[in-house]
C-alpha positions as CSV (number, residue, x, y, z in Angstrom):
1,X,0.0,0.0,0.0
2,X,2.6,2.4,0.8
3,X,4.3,2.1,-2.6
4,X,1.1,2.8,-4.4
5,X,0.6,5.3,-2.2
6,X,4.4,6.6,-3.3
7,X,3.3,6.1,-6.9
8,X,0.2,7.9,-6.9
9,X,2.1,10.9,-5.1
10,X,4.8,11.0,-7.7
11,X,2.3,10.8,-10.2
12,X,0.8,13.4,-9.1
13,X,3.6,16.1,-8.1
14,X,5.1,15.3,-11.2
15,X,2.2,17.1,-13.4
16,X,1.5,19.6,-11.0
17,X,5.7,20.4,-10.9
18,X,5.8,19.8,-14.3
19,X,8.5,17.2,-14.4
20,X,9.8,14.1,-12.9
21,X,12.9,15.5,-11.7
22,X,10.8,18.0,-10.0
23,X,8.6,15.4,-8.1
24,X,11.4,14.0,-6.7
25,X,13.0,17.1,-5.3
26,X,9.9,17.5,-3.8
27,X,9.5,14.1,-2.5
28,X,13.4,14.0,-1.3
29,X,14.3,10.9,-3.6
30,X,16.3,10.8,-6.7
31,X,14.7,11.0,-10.0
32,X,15.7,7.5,-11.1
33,X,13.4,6.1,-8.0
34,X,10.6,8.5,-8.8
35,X,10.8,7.0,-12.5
36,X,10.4,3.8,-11.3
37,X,7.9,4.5,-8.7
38,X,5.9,6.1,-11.8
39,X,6.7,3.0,-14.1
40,X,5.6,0.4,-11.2
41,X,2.5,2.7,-10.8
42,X,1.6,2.1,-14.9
43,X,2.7,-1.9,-14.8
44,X,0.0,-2.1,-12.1
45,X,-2.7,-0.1,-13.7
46,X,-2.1,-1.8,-16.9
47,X,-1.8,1.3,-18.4
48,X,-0.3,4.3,-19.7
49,X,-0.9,7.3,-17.5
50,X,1.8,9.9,-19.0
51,X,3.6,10.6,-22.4
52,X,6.9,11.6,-21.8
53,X,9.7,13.5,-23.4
54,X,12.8,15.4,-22.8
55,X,10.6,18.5,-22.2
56,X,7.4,17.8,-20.9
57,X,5.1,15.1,-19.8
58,X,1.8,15.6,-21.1
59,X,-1.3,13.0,-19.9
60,X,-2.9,10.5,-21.6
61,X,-6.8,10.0,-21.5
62,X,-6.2,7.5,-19.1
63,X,-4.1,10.1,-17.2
64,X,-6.4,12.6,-16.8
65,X,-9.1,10.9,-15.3
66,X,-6.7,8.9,-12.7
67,X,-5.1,12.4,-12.1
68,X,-8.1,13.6,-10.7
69,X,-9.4,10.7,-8.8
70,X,-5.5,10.3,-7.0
71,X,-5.2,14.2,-6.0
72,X,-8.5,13.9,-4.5
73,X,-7.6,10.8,-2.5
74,X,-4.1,12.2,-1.6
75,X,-5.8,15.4,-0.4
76,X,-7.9,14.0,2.0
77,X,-4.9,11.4,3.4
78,X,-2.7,14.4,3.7
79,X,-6.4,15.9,5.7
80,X,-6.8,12.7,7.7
81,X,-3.3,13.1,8.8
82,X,-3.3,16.4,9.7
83,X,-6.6,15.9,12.1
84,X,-4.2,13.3,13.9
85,X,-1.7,15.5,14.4
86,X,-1.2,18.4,16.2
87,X,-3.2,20.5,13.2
88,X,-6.0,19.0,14.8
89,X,-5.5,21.3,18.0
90,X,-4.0,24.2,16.2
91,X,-5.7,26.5,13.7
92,X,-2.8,26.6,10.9
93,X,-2.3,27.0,7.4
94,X,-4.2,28.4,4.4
95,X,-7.8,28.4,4.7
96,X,-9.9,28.8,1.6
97,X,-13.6,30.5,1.9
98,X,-15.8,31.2,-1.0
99,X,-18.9,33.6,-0.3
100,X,-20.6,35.4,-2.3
101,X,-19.5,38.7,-3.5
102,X,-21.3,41.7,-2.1
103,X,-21.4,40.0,1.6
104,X,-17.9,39.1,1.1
105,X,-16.7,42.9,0.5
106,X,-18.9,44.5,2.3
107,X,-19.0,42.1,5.9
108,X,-16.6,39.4,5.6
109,X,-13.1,41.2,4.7
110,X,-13.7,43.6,7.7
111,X,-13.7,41.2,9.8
112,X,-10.4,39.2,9.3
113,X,-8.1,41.4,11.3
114,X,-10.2,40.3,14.2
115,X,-9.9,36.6,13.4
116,X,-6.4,36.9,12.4
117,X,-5.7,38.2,15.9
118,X,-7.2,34.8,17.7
119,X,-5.5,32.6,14.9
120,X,-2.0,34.4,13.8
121,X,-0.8,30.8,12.2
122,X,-3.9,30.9,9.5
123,X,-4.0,32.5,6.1
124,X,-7.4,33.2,4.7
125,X,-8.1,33.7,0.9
126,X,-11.1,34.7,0.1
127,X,-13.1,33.9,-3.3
128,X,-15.9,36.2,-3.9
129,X,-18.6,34.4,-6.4
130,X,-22.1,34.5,-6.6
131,X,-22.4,31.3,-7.9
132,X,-22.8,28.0,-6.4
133,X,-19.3,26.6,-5.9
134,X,-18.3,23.1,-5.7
135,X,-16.7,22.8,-2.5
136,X,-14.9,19.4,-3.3
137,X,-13.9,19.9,-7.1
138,X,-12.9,23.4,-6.1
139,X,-10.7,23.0,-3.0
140,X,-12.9,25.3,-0.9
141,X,-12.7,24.6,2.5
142,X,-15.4,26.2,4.0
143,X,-18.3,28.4,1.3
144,X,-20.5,30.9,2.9
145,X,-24.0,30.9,1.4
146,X,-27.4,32.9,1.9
147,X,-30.9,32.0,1.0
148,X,-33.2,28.8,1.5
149,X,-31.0,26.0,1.4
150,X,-31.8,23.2,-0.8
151,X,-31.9,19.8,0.1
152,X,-28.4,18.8,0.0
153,X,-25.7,16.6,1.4
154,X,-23.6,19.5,2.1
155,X,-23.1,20.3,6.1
156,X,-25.1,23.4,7.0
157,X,-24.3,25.8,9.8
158,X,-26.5,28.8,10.3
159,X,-24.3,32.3,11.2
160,X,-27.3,35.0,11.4
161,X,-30.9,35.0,10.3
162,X,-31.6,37.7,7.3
163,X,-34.4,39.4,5.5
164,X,-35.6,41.4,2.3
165,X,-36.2,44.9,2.2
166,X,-37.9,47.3,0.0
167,X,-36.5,51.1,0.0
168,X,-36.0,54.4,-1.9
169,X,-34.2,57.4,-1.1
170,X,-36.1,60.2,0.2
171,X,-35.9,62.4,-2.8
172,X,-36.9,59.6,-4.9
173,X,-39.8,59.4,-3.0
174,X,-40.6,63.2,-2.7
175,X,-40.7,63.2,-6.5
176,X,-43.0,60.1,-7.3
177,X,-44.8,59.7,-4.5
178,X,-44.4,56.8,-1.5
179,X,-46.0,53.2,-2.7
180,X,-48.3,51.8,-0.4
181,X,-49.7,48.5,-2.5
182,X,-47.9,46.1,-4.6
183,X,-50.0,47.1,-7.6
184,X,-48.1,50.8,-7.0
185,X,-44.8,49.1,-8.2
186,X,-45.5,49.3,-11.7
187,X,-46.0,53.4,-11.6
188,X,-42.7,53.5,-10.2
189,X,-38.8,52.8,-11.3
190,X,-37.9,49.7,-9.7
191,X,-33.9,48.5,-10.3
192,X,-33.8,44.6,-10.6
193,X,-31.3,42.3,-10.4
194,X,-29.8,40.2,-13.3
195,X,-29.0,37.6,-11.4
196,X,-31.8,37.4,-8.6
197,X,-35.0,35.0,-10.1
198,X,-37.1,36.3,-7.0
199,X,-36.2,40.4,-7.3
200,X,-35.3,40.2,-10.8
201,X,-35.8,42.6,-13.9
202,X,-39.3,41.7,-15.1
203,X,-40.9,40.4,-11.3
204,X,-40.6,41.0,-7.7
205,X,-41.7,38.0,-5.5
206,X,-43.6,39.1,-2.5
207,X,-45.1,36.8,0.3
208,X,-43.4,35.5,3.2
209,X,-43.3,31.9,0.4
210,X,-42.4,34.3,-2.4
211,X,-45.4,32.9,-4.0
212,X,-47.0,36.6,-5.0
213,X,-45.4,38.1,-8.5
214,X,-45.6,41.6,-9.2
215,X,-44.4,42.3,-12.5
216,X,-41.9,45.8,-12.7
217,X,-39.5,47.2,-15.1
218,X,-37.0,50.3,-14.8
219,X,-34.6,52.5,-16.0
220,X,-31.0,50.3,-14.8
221,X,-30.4,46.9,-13.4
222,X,-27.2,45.3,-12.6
223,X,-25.9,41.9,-11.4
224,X,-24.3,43.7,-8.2
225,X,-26.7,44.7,-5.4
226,X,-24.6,47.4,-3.7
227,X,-24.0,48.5,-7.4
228,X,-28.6,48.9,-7.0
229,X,-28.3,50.6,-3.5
230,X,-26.0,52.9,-4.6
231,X,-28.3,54.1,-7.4
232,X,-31.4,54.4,-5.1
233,X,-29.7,56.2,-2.7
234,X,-28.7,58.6,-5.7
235,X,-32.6,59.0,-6.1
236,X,-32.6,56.7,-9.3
237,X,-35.5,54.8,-8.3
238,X,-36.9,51.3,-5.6
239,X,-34.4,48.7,-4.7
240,X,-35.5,45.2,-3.3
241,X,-33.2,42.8,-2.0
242,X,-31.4,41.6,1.2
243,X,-30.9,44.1,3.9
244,X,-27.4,43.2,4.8
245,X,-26.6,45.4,1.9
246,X,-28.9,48.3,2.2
247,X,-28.3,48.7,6.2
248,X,-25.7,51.1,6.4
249,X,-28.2,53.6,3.9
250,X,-30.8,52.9,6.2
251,X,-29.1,53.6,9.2
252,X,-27.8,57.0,7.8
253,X,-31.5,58.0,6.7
254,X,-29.9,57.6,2.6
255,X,-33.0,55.3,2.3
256,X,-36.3,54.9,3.7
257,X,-37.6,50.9,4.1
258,X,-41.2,51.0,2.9
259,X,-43.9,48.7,3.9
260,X,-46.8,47.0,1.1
261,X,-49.9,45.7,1.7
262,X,-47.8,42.1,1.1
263,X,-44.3,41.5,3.2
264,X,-41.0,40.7,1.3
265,X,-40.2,37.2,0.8
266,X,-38.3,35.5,3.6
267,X,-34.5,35.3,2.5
268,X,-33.8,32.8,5.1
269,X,-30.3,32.9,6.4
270,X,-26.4,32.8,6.1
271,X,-25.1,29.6,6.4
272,X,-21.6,28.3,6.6
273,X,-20.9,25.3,4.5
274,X,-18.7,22.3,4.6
275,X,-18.6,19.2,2.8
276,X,-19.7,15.5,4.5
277,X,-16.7,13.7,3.1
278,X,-14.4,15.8,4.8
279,X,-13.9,16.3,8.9
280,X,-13.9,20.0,9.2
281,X,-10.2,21.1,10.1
282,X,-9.1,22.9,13.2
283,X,-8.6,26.1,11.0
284,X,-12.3,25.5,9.4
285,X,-13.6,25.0,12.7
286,X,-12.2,27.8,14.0
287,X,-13.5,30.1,11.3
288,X,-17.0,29.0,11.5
289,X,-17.4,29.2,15.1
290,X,-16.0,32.7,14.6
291,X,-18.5,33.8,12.5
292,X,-21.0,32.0,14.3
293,X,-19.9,34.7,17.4
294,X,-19.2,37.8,15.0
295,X,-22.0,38.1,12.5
296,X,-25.1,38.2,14.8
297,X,-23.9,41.2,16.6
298,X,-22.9,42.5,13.2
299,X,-26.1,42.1,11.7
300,X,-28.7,43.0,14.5
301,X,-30.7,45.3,11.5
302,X,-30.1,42.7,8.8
């Protein structure tokens, strides 16, 4: 087992390094033994994995589908082994967190320094994408995401409750009047979202379920929410989306929240998000249980 396990690795490090000789520094053994291990890995699989040459190795068909079955099963040895060491006690290391974009900027990075002060031996990078990333195929340890959460294997945490809002600056409203009933919206400029289904560009969803549709159209939209605020805080017309982005103008009096004869639709929550197949890490541990603490004091008004 443990050759194959050699095998795989060399395998491995040698197209990520780009080279056998390069695997083997990295490995601390000669290049000769990493060609063998990588020849003995081939005579077992009956197969050939890599073409090589004097310059490059480049992977067969073969290859590249073992290459990404035997990183994943190296990373999560190399994770096993690290929860039964002393990493297991220690937040260290990088730690890799994907949320989505306008959260991200606008609550998440502010709040590193804090976390960096409990846990000086962790490195965070932060990926900010509004999409649905794979935590496992993407090497994400830990993916903040807001909303109703599907049914899903995926290991849920929630960090702080959140709702939708509908506001307008108050010199937007002095010129076209306050809206009191959803069938208002369509006399009025309403900014939707390119990317939102439920507060999109052609219908608001209204109803604690979502279930009521108003249709509305307007003079901008965008695929960025604070991008939206900032325009209906300029006066350019209603915004209608999560709070946790429109808090700060609603705080300062920049926006007014206004109140239909229908509520929003319930947004649900932030979650933090980890994958089943994996045992969380002390550093993803440590992060979520952070957040956990920081956000709901964060986001009293959210």
């Amino acid at each position: 087992m443990a050759d194959r396990l050699t095998g795989m690795d060399v395998f491995v490090k040698s197209i990520r390094l780009g080279g056998i000789s390069a695997a083997a520094r990295d490995l601390h053994m000669s290049p000769a033994m990493a060609a063998k291990h990588l020849d003995a890995l081939e005579a077992r699989l009956g197969t050939t994995l890599v073409q090589r040459s004097t310059r490059r190795l480049s992977l067969t068909e073969a290859g590249t589908d073992y290459f990404e079955k035997a990183e994943r099963i190296l990373m999560e040895i190399g994770e096993a082994e690290a929860e039964a060491s002393s990493r297991s006690i220690t937040a260290q290391g990088l730690l890799r967190v994907s949320a989505p974009a306008t959260f991200g900027v606008l609550h998440l990075a502010s709040l590193i320094p804090a976390f960096s002060a409990r846990h000086p031996e962790v490195t965070i990078e932060l990926g900010f994408n509004d999409r649905y990333v794979d935590l496992l195929e993407e090497r994400w340890d830990v993916a903040v995401r807001i909303g109703r959460l599907a049914n899903s294997a995926l290991v849920a945490r929630k960090l702080v409750a959140m709702r939708v809002v509908l506001c307008a600056a108050p010199s937007y409203l002095a010129r076209r009047g306050t809206p009191t009933r959803l069938a208002d919206l369509g006399d009025h400029d309403c900014l939707g979202h390119t990317n939102a289904s439920l507060a999109g560009t052609t219908s608001w969803a209204f109803g604690k379920d979502g279930t009521i549709k108003v249709p509305i159209s307007g003079s901008m939209c965008s695929d960025n929410g604070e991008a939206l605020v900032r325009a209906a805080i300029a006066g350019q017309g209603l915004v209608y989306g999560p709070r946790f982005i429109a808090a700060e103008a609603l705080r300062a009096g920049q926006l007014s929240e206004l109140e239909l004869d229908e509520p929003p639709m319930m947004l649900g929550a932030a979650y933090a998000i980890t994958h089943p197949t994996r045992r969380p890490a002390a550093k993803t541990r440590a992060w979520i249980d952070f957040l956990a603490e920081a956000l709901p004091s964060l986001g009293t008004d959210w």
